[in-house]
N, C-alpha and C positions, 0 to 999 in steps of 0.2 A: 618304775621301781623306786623310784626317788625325785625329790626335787628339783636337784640338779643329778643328770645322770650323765654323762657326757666330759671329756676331755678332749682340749686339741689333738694330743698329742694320741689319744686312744684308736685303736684298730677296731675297725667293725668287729662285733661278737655276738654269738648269738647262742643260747643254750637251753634246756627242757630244766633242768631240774636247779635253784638257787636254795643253796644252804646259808647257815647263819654264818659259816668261815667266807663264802664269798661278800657276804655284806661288808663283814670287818675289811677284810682287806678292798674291798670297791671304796667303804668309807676314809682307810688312810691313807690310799691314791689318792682322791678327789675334796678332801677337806668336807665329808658328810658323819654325824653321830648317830647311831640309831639304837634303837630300843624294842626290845622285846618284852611287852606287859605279859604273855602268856606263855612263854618260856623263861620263868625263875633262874630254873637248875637245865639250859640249853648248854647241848653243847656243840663244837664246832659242826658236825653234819644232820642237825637239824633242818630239815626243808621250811622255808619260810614261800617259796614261789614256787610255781609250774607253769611253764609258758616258753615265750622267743622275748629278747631282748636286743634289737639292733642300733649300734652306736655308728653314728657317720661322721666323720669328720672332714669337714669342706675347708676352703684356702682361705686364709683371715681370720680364724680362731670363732669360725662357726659350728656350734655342732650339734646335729641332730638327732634324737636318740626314741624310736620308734618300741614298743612297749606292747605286747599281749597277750597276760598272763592272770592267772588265777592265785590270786593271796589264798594260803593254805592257814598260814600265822598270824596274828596282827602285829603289825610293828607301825615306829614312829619314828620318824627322820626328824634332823633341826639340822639346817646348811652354817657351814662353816669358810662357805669360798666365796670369795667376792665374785662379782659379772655386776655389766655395765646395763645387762639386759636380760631377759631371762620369758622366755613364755611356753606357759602347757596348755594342750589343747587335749580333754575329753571326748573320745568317739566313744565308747559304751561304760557303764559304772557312775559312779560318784567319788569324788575327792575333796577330802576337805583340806583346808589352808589357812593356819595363822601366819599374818604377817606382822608381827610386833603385837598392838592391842587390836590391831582387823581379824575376824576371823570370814572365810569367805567358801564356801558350797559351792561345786562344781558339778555340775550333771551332764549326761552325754549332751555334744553340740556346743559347749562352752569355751570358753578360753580364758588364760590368766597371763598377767603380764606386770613385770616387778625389776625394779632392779636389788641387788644385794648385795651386802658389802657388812663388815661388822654392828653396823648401828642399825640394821635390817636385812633380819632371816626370816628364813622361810622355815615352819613348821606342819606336817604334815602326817594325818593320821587313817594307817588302811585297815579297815574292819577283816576280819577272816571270812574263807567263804565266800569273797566276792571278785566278779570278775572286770578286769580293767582295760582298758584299751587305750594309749596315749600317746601323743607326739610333744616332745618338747626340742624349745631353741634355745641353747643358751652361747653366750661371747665370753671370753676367758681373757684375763688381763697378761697371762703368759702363754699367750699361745701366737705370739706378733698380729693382735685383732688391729691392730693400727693400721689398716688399710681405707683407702678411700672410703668404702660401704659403709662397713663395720661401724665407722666411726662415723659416719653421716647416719646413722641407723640410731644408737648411741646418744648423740646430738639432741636428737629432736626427739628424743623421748628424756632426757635431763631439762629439756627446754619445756617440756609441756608443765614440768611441776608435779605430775601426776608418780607415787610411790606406788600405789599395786591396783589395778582395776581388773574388773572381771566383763566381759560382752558374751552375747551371743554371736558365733561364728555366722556368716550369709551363708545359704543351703550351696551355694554353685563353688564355693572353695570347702566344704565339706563332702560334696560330692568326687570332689578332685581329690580329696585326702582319701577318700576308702578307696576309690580305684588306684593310688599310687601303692596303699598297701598291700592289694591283691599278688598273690603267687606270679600271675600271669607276665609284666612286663620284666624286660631286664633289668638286673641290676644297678646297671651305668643307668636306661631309664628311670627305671623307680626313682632313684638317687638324684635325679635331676628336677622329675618333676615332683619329690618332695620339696628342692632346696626351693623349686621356684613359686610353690603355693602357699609353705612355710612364710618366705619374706615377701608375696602379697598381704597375708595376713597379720604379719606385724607391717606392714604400712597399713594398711585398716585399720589397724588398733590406734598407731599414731594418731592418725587422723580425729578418731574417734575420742581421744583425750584431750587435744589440745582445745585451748576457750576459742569458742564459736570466733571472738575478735580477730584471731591470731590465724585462721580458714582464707586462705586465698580466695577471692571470690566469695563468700560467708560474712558480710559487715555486720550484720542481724542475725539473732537468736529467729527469732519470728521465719527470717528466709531461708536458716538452717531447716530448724521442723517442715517447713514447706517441701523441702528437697527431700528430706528424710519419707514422708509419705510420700512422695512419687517411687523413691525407692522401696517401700515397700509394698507399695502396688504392683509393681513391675514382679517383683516376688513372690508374692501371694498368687497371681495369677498373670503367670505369662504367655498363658494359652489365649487372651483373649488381643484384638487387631488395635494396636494404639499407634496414637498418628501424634506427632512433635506439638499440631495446635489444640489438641486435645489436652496434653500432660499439662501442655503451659495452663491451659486455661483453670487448670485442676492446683497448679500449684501457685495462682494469681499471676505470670509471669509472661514476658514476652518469649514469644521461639526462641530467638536467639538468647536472650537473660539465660532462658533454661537450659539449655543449649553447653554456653560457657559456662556455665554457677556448677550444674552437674559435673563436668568432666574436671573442674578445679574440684570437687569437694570430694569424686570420689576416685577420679583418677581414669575414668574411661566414657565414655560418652552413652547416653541414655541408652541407646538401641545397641551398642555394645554389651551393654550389662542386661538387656536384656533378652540378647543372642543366649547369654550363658546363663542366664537362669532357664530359656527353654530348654537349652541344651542337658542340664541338671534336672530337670524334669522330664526330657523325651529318655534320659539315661534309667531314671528308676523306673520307668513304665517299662522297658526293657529287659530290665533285672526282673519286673514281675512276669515277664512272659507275654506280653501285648506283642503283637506283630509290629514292624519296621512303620506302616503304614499309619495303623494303630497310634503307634508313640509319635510320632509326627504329628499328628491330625491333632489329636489331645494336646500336644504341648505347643500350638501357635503354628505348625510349619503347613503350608499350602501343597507346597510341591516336593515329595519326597526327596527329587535328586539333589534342591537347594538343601535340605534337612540332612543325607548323607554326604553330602561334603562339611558341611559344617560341624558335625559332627565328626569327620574322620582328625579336621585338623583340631578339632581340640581336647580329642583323647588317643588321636595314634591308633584306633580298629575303623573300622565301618560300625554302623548301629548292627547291621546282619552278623558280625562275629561277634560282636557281644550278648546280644539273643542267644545266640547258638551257645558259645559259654555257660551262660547261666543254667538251659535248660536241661546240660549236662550233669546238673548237680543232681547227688543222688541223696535217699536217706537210707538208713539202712537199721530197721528198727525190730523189735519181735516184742508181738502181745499176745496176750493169751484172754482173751474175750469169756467171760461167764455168763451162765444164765441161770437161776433157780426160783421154782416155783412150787406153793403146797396148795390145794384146793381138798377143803374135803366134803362131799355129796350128803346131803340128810335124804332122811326119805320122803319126806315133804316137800322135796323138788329143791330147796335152798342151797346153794353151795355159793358158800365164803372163800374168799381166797388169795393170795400175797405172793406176788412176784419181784424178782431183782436181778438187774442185768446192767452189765458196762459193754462198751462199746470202743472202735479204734476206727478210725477214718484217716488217713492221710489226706493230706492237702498240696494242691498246686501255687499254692502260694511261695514266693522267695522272700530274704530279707533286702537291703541295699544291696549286700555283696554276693546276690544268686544261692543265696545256701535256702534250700527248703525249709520251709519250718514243720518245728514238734508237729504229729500226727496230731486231730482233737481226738478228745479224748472227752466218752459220755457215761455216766450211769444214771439208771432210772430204779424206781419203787414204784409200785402200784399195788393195792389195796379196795378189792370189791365184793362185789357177789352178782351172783344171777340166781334167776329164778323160772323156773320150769312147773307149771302147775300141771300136777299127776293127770293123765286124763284127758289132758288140752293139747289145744297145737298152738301154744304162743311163747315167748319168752321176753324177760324183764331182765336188764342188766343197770348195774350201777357201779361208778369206780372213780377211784380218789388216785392223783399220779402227781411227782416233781421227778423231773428229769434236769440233770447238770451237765451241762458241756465246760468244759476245760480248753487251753490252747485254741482259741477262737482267732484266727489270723485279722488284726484289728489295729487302725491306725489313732496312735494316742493326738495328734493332729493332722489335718486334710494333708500336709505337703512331707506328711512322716512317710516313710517305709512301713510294712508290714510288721510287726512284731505276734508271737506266741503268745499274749497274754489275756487276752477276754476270757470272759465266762458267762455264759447265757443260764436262768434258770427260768423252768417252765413249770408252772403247777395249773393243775387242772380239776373237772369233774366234767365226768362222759356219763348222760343216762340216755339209753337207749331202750326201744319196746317195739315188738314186732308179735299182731297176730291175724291168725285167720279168722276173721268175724263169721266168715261161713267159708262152703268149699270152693266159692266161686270170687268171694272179696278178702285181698288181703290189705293189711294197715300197717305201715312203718313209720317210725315217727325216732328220732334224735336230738339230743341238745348236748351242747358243747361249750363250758367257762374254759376260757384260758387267759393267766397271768405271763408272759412271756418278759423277763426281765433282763435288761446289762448289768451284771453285777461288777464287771472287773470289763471297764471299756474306757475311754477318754474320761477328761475329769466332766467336762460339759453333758454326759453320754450316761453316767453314772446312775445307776437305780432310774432308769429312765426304761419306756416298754420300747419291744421291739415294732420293727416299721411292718406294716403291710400282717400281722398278725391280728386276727378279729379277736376280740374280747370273749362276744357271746357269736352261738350260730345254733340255730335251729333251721329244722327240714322235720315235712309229713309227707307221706305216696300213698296214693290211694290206688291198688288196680283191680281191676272185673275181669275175668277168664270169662269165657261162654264158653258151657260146657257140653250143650247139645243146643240142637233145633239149627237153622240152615245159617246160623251164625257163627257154627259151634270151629272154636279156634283162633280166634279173634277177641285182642287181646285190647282192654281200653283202660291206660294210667292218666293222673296227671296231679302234680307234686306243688311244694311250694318249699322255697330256701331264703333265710333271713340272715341277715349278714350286722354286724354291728360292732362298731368301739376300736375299727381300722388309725393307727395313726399312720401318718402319712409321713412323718421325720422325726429322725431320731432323737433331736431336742422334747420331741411331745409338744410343741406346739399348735397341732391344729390335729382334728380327729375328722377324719371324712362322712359325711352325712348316711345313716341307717338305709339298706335299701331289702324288699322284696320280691322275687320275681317267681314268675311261676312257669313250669314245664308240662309240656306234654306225651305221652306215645301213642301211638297204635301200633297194634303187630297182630301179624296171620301166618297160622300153621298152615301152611297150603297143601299138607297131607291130608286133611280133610279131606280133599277135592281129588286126592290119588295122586301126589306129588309129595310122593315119601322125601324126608331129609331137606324139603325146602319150604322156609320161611321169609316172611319181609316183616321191618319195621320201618316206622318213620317216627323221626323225634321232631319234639318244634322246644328248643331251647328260649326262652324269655318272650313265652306266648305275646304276651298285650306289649313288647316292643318297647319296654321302658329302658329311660335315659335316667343313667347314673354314674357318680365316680368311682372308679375301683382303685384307681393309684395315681399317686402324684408324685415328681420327683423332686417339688421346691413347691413351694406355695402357690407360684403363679405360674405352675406348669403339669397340668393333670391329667389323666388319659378316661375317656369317658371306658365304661364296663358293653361288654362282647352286647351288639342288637340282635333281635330275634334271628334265629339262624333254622333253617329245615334241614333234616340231612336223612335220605332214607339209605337204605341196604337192603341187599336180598343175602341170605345164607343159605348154605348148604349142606347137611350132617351126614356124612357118612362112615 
């Protein structure tokens, strides 16, 4: 709601609807001015918010003040109250922040950290229309912060030199921040295990600002970054099995150097930190719906039962009741799906024609906090003809198509959560032709362009094609009926399909090699023979047994395509 939002002395609170009267008066408690650019002529019950605002205030003039609401107005805060310390931490929206001549961008996953006092405010500006999500800390110089913490807290951030910095939060204390916001635990919980991830993360910050020199165990810049990429290996992928003489060797260092250098710089010990990055990662796999076994396996854990305890001690459920949780969530939506189409028939066999339809799919997808996401959502155009020559047994079609998906469940990076926001667009051309060359041989033949695009996906992902989508495809069938003589019933095909312009990852870095293959059938009416209703066929899929790639999940990991396969059947029609 504001930059500093929070009093010692203030009582939790929490309300749906924030008028311009509650700013005023919020501002002349708390030494905040605020501004409203698009309310001139406001008056006191104007709505500027809609949301929940909860203020906490902890022993020592700490106080936390939890934030998620939707700006209806825009307005502009500038602080008026000194703290010793002061930090906001972004979970959904963007926030912007002058501090003095810094101006500084906050996007979800961010954090800001500043102290303020007269000769340094904090100004802040909320666009309308947009929705926020926020946690902040701040120390009050009349609220008795002069306790041991407080003031060691304090300390060493006056010490670091550093006036306002901005980090990226680590994913395993932003994962502990959505689930302390969740409905679910209590409020003595919630309330504690904010206060306690709160002030890990401003010691993170600490850390993070003070000169590489001044790092216990840190004498070198060089052996800082060394540490910093193991840490963020460990993050990036902690699903995969690392061993102490490995890291060392990755970060130039002896076991034990790495050992001690680590737990001085970041306050817990390699394989600690990298407990709770799996932990953080077997959690979201959870929230999307993966099975107990599932989210283990994927995020590093071997042995489920080691996985469910570790897990229970460091969010207070079992992974099986937070499964269970999330898949509770419902959506609850209503569309009304179209379709319309005009053809009109010449007598020359010609008919042109234009079609239009949207589309609604729900998705089993959740976001981090279990909540289902938007339904996709499609519409299509298509624009052709066919052609029926008077007379004949054949037909010709031709057709021009873009189809748009919307809310495409789609991770802006590998270790993000799912969010509603892709969009796929597909354009195409289908021409197709099917005739009977006589009344015993008939000929189908098709071809297929398709442009299959990410319009709205990762920035890396952007106008880039989709995976496993062929470009071109063609196919022709050839079959022979016999229609009398001691054959008669007895059915002989046999086709060819071309496949081509497959990429195999979403970057579009490598496009899988063109392949051909070719099928076969036979089939017998065995009514011929006085076995009314019964027939056989046999197919022989990828006759000549050709090896090719159909899909690949990484470059150096590809699955060859189906080998020749027989499969017959008997049927029976009655």
């Amino acid at each position: 709601m504001s930059p500093i939002s929070c009093h010692s002395s203030a009582a939790p609170a929490m309300k749906k609807i924030f008028s311009v009267s509650d700013f005023i008066a919020f501002g002349e408690r708390y030494g905040i001015d605020y501004r409203f650019p698009a309310l001139p002529q406001y008056t006191q019950s104007s709505p500027v918010l809609h949301g929940d605002i909860e203020e906490i205030a902890l022993p020592g003039g700490i106080c936390i003040t939890r934030s998620d609401v939707h700006v209806l107005q825009p307005y502009e805060t500038t602080s008026r109250h000194s703290s010793p310390l002061y930090m906001l931490v972004v979970l959904e929206g963007n926030v912007a922040l002058a501090v003095n001549e810094q101006t500084f961008l906050l996007s979800a996953g961010m954090a800001f950290c500043s102290q303020l006092s007269e000769q340094q405010t904090i100004r802040a500006h909320h666009g309308a229309d947009s929705k926020l999500r926020t946690l902040s800390l701040g120390m009050y110089p009349d609220g008795g912060w002069r306790e041991r913490l407080p003031v060691s807290l304090a300390d060493e951030w006056e010490n670091s030199a550093a006036s306002a910095m901005v980090w990226q939060v680590p994913e395993f204390l932003l994962s502990g921040l959505r689930y302390a916001q969740q409905p679910g635990p209590h409020a003595a919980s919630r309330q504690l295990m904010l206060e306690g991830i709160m002030l890990q993360l401003l010691g993170y910050a600490l850390n993070l600002c003070q000169p590489a020199t001044q790092k216990r165990g840190l004498p070198v810049t060089g052996e800082y970054q060394r540490l910093e990429l193991i840490r963020r290996l460990l993050e990036q992928t902690p699903e995969k099995a690392y061993t102490l003489n490995e890291l060392a060797r990755r970060a130039a260092m002896s076991p034990s150097s790495l050992r001690c250098k680590f737990r001085h710089a970041y306050g817990c010990t390699v394989f600690d930190y990298l407990r709770d990055c799996r932990l953080a990662r077997a959690r979201r796999y959870l929230m999307e719906g993966y099975s107990v076994q599932q989210a283990a396996w994927m995020s590093g854990y071997q042995h489920a039962t080691n996985f469910a305890t570790a897990f229970r001690r460091r969010y207070g459920c079992s992974p099986g009741e937070l499964r269970d949780a999330s898949l509770t969530a419902y959506l609850d939506k209503n569309n009304v799906s179209t379709r319309a189409a005009l053809l009109y028939l010449f007598d020359n066999g010609v008919a042109p024609y234009l079609s239009y339809s949207t589309a609604f799919t729900p998705t089993s997808f959740a976001d981090e906090n279990g909540n289902v996401l938007e339904p996709m959502k499609g519409k299509q155009w298509e624009a052709g003809v066919k052609y029926e020559p008077p007379g004949g047994n054949s037909q010709f079609s031709a057709a021009v198509y873009r189809i748009n998906q919307t809310n495409i469940a789609t991770k802006e990076e590998p270790t993000d959560p799912y969010r509603s926001i892709g969009e796929i667009e597909s354009k195409g051309v289908e021409l197709e032709a099917i005739s009977h060359l006589s009344d015993s041989v008939r000929l189908q033949a098709a071809y297929t362009y398709t442009d299959i695009r990410y319009k709205k996906s990762s920035p890396q992902e952007q106008g880039k094609r989709a995976v496993y989508a062929p470009r071109n495809q063609a196919s022709a069938w050839l079959s022979y009926d016999v229609k009398s003589g001691l054959l008669e019933g007895l059915t002989l095909g046999s086709g060819i399909r071309y496949v081509n312009g497959v990429t195999s990852d979403r970057l579009n870095t490598h496009t899988l090699p063109s392949y051909t293959l070719v099928d076969m059938v036979v089939g017998y009416d065995l009514s011929s023979i006085g076995l009314n209703g019964l027939s056989a066929q046999l197919n022989v899929n990828n006759l000549t047994d050709k090896r090719y790639v159909a899909a690949c999940n990484s470059l150096s990991y590809c699955y060859f395509g189906a080998e020749r396969s027989i499969v017959g059947s008997v049927s029976w029609a009655f």
